[in-house]
C-alpha positions in Angstrom: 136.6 -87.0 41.2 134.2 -90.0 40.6 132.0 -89.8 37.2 129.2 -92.0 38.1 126.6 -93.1 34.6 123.5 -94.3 36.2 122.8 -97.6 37.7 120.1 -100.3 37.1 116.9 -97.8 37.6 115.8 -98.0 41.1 111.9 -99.3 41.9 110.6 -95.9 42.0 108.8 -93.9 44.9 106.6 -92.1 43.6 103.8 -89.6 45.5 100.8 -91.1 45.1 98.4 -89.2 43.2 94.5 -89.0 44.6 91.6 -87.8 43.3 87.7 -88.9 43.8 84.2 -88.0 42.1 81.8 -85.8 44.0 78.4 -84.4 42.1 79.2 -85.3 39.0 83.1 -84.0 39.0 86.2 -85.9 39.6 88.0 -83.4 42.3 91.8 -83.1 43.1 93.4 -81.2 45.7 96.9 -79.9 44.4 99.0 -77.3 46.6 96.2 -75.2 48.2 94.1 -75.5 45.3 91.1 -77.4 44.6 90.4 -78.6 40.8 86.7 -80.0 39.9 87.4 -81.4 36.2 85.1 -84.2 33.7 85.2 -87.5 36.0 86.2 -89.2 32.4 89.6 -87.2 32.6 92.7 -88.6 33.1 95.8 -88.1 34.9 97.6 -87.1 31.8 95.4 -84.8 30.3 94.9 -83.0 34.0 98.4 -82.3 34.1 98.1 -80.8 30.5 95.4 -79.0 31.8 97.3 -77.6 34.4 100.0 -76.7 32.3 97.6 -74.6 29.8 96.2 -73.0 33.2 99.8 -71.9 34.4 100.5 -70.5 30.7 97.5 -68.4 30.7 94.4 -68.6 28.8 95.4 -65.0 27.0 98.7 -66.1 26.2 97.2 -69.6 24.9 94.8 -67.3 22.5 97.6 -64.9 21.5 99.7 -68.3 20.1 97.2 -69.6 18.5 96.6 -66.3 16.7 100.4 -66.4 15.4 101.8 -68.4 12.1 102.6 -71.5 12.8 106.6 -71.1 12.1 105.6 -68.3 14.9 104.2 -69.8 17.1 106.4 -70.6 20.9 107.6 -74.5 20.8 105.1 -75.4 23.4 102.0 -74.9 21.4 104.0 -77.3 18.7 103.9 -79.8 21.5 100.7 -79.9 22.4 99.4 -79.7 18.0 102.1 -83.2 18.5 100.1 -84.4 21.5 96.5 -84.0 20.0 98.4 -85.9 16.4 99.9 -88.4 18.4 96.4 -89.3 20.5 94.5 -89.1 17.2 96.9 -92.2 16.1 97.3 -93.8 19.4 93.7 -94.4 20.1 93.0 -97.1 18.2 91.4 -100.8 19.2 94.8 -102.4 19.3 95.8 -100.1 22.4 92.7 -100.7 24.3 93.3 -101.4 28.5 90.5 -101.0 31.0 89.4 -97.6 31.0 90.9 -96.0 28.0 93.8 -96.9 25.6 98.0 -97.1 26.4 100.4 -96.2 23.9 104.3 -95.3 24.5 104.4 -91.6 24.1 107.1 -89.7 21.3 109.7 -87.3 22.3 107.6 -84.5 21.7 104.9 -85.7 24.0 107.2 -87.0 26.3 108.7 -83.3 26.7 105.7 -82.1 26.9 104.5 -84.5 29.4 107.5 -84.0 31.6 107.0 -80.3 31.9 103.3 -80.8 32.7 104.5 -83.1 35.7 107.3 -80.9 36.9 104.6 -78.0 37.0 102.4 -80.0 38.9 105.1 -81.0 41.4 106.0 -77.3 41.9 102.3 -76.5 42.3 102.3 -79.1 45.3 104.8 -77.3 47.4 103.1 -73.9 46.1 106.8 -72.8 45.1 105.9 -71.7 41.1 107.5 -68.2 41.2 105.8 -65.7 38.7 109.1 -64.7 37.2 109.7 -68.2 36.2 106.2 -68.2 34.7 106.4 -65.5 32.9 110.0 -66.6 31.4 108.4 -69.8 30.6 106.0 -68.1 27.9 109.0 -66.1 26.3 110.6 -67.5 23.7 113.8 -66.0 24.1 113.8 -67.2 27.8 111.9 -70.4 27.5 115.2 -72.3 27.4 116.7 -72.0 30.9 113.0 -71.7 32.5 112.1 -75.0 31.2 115.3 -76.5 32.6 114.9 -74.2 35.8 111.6 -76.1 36.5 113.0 -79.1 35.5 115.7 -79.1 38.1 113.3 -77.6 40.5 111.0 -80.9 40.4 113.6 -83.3 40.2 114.8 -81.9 43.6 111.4 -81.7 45.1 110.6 -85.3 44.3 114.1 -86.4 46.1 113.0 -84.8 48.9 113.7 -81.5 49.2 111.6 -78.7 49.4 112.3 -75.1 47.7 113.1 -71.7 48.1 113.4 -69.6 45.1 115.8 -66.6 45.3 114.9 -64.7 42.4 112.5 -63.2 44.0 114.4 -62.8 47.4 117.0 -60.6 45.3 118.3 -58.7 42.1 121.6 -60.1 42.5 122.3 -62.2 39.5 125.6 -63.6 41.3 123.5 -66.0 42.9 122.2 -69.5 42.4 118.4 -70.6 41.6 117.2 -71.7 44.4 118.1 -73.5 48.2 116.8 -77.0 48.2 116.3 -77.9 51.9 116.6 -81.9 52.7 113.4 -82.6 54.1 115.0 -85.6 56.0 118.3 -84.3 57.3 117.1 -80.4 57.1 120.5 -79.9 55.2 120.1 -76.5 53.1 121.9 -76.8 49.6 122.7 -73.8 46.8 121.7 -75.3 43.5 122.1 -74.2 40.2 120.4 -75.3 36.8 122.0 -73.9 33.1 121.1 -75.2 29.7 123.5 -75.6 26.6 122.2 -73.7 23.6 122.3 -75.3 20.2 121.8 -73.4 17.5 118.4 -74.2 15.2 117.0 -75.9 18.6 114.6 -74.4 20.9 113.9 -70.7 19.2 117.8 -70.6 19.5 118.9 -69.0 15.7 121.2 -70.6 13.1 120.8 -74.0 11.7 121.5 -77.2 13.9 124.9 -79.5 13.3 124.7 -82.7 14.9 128.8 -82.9 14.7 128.5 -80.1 17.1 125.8 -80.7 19.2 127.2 -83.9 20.2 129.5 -82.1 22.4 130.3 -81.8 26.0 131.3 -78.1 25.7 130.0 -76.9 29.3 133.1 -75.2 30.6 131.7 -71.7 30.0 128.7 -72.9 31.9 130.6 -74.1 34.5 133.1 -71.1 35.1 130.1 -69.1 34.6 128.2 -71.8 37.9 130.9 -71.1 40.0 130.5 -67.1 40.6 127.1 -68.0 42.0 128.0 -69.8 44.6 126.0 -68.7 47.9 128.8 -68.5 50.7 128.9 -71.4 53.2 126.5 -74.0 51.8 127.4 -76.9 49.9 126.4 -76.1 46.2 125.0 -78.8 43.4 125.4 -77.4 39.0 123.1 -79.5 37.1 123.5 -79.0 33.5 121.8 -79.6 30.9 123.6 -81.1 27.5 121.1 -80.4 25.1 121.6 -82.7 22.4 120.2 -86.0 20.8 121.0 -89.5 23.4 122.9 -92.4 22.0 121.7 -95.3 23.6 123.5 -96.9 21.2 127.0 -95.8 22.4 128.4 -97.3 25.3 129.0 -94.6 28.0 132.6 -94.9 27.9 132.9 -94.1 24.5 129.8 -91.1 24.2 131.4 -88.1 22.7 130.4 -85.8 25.4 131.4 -88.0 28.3 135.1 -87.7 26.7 135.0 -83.9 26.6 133.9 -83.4 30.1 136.5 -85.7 31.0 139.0 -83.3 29.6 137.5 -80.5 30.6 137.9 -82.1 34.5 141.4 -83.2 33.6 142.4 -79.3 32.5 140.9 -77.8 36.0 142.9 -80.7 37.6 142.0 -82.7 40.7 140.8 -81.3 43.9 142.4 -81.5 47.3 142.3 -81.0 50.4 144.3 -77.8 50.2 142.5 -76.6 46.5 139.0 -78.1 47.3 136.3 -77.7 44.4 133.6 -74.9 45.5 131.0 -77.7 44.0 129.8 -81.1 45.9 127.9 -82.2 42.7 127.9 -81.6 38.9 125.0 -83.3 37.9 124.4 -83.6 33.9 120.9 -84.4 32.2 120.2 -84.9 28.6 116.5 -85.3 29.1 116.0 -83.9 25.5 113.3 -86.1 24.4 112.2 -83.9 21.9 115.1 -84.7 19.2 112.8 -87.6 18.4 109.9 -85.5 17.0 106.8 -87.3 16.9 107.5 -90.4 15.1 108.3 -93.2 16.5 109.1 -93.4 20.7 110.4 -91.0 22.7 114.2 -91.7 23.0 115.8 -92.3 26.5 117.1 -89.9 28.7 121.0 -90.1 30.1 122.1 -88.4 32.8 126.0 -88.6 34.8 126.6 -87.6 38.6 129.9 -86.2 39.1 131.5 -86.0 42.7 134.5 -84.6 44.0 136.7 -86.0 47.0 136.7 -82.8 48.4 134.9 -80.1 48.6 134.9 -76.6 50.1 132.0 -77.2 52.5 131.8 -81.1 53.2 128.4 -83.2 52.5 129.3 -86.3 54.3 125.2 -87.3 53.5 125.1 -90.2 51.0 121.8 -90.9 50.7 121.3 -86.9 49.8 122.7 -88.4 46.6 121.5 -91.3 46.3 117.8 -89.8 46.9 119.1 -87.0 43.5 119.8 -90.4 41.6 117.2 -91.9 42.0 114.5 -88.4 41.0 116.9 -88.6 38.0 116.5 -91.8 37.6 112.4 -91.8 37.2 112.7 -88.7 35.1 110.2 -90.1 32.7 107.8 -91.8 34.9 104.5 -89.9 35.4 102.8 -92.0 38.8 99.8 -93.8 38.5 96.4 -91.7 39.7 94.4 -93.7 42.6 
């Protein structure tokens, strides 16, 4: 089994982003969609746009009807957003064409799930379901993280097919992820840790026990949804604040999933693991609230030596590394 932290992040290769101004509109073609929005708009605020758009203007008008301790975690974002330009836009921060500031976690996460929208709205692969998850608060958790995986597998290079709309069957994974490159076909799964008093989850939050790597439930839970016969990634997501601080060796919740690997003992060639990949993020940006910058992401690829269907495809990782890798980058617009 090797547990891989990240390496030096790679330069990254991002899509390149186009729009251009025609009578009086600046116009971008996303997915089979065209968008004519204010020329003076940018990037940013397009994908927020966007984001707002998928929501639904009814939903959007329903929130804002609610109390504000009410009100679904998304809408807290954005109220972050508009405090957090207010602040941002000063004279100090001034670059050709508009201002620059480092985002906070809050507008970071908010940012992040704007792009991963957009990226799903380029290979037209935003199922309704998911949508409609993503506005409820009691589901928001695993969608967000669902959309999250989603678009850092569509910007390795894969493209998507959804199964929950392909089949009731909850003994299956999220979607097939088809290398665009190699056109290997891969089962991949995406679940969230819950903390309590985080993300409408109930109770109060303890940050002794949300520094945790307690996924094994997760991952017994991963491994009846295996799809038979194709290699299968788990990406999971730890939930809980990063400490850059803390060298990776000694991060509390590198230790317990080191345990947890050690109890389920080493794979072979005769007891193969059913997994290629567990893949964890802790892209939780939001544990900084808006002060401040947003904290760093952290993420760990774990691979076994053997596996019960074989990916002998390196740079199908290497490609998943690198996505991970430029989590937090948002491309440039041309």
């Amino acid at each position: 089994m090797n547990m891989q932290p990240p390496q030096d992040q790679p330069e990254p290769h991002v899509p390149i982003v186009q729009s251009l101004i025609w009578q009086g509109f600046r116009v971008r073609g996303i997915g089979n969609a065209i968008y004519r929005r204010p020329v003076k708009e940018t990037f940013h605020e397009f994908l927020l746009y966007l984001l707002l758009l998928t929501l639904g203007e009814e939903w959007y008008k329903q929130q804002v009807l609610l109390k504000l301790e009410d009100r679904h975690v998304i809408l807290k974002w954005f109220d972050s957003f508009k405090e957090w330009t207010k602040s941002s836009s000063t004279e100090r921060n001034k670059v050709e064409g508009g201002w620059k500031a480092l985002p906070t976690g809050e507008v970071q996460t908010l940012i992040s799930l704007a792009y991963a929208i957009f990226c799903l709205n380029v290979q037209h692969k935003l199922p309704a379901p998911l949508i409609k998850r993503l506005r409820n608060k009691d589901q928001f958790q695993g969608a967000h993280y669902e959309i999250t995986v989603a678009a850092i597998m569509a910007r390795a290079g894969f493209t998507l097919n959804f199964l929950e709309n392909l089949t009731q069957d909850k003994k299956r994974c999220e979607f097939i992820a088809k290398h665009k490159y190699t056109g290997i076909e891969i089962g991949v799964e995406a679940k969230s840790r819950h903390r309590k008093g985080v993300l409408h989850q109930a109770g109060e939050f303890s940050y002794s026990e949300a520094m945790k790597g307690d996924i094994e439930g997760l991952l017994r839970k991963s491994l009846t949804q295996k799809l038979r016969g194709l290699p299968y990634i788990i990406f999971f997501d730890l939930n809980l604040p990063a400490t850059p601080h803390i060298d990776w060796s000694t991060k509390p919740w590198v230790e317990d999933i080191r345990k947890m690997l050690d109890e389920i003992g080493a794979p072979s060639v005769k007891t193969p693991d059913p997994f290629n990949g567990l893949i964890l993020t802790n892209f939780s940006y939001y544990y900084g609230g808006n002060e401040g910058t947003a904290p760093p992401g952290e993420y760990m690829l774990i691979m076994p030596n053997y596996s019960e269907v074989q990916l002998n495809t390196p740079q199908i990782f290497a490609a998943i590394n690198e996505s991970c890798a430029r989590y937090m980058l948002i491309p440039p617009e041309v």
